[in-house]
C-alpha positions in Angstrom: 35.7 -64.9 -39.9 37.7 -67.2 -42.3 35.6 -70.5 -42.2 32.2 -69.4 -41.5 29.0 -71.0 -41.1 25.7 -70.5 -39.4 27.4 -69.0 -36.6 30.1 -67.5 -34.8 32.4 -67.0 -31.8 32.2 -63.5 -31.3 30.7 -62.1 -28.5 28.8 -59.2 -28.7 29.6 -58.6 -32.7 26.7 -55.5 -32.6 29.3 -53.5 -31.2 31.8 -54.0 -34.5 31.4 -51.9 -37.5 32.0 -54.8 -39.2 32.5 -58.4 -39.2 33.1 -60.4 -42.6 32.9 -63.9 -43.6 33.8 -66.0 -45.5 32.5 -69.5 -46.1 31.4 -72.9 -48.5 27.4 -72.1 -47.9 25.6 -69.2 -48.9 22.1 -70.6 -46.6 24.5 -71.1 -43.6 25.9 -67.7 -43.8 22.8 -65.8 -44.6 21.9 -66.9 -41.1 24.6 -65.7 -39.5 23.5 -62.4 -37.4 26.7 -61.8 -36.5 28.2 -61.0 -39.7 27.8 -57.7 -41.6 29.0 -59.0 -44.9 30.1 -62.8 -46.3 31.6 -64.5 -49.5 30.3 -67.7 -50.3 34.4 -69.4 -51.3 36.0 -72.3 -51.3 39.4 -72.6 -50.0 40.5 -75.7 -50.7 40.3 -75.2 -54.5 43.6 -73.5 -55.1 47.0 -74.1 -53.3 47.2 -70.5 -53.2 43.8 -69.0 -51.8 43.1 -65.7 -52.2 40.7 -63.7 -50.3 38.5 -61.3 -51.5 39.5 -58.2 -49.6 42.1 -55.6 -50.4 45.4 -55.2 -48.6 45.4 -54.0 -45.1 41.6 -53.8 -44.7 40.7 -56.1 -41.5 42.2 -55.2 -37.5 41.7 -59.1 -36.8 41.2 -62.1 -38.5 39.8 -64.9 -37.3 39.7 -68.7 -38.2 38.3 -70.8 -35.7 37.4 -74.4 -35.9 37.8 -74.8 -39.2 41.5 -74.7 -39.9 41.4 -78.2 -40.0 39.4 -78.5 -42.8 41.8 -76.3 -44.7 44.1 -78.1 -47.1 46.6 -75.2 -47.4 46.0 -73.7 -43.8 50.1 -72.3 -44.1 49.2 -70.2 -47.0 45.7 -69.1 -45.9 47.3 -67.6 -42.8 49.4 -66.1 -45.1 47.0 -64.4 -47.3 45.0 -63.6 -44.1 47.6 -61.3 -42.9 48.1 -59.9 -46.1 44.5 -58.4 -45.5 45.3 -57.3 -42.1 46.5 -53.9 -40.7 49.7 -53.1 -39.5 49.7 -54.6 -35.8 46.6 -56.6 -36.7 
């Protein structure tokens, strides 16, 4: 969940192994029940972002609402499917 807060948009995440986020505020995130895992990162502070995953380890990646707020949304999306499976 690229661009994560206090909560999320995924129904029903209890039945995902996991669900990862990443986000500007630790207290926000910490009360996220959704998510099995988070980064506290911000985005916007390099023209290249990188996330802090390996390659290929997500199915799906999700950024919703907040790719407005991204200054380099082109190359996030880029480094977001660098962390995605094949077919993700």
């Amino acid at each position: 969940d690229i661009g994560s807060s206090w909560t999320s948009h995924i129904r029903d995440a209890s039945r995902l192994s996991q669900v990862s986020g990443i986000g500007m505020n630790e207290a926000e995130l910490k009360t996220n029940t959704a998510l099995t895992d988070f980064h506290v990162l911000d985005l916007n502070q390099n023209p290249s972002p990188k996330l802090p995953y390996p390659d290929k380890t997500f199915d799906v990646a999700l950024c919703q609402l907040s790719i407005d707020y991204f200054v380099h949304p082109l190359e996030l999306m880029k480094e977001a499917s660098r962390v995605l499976r094949q077919g993700g």
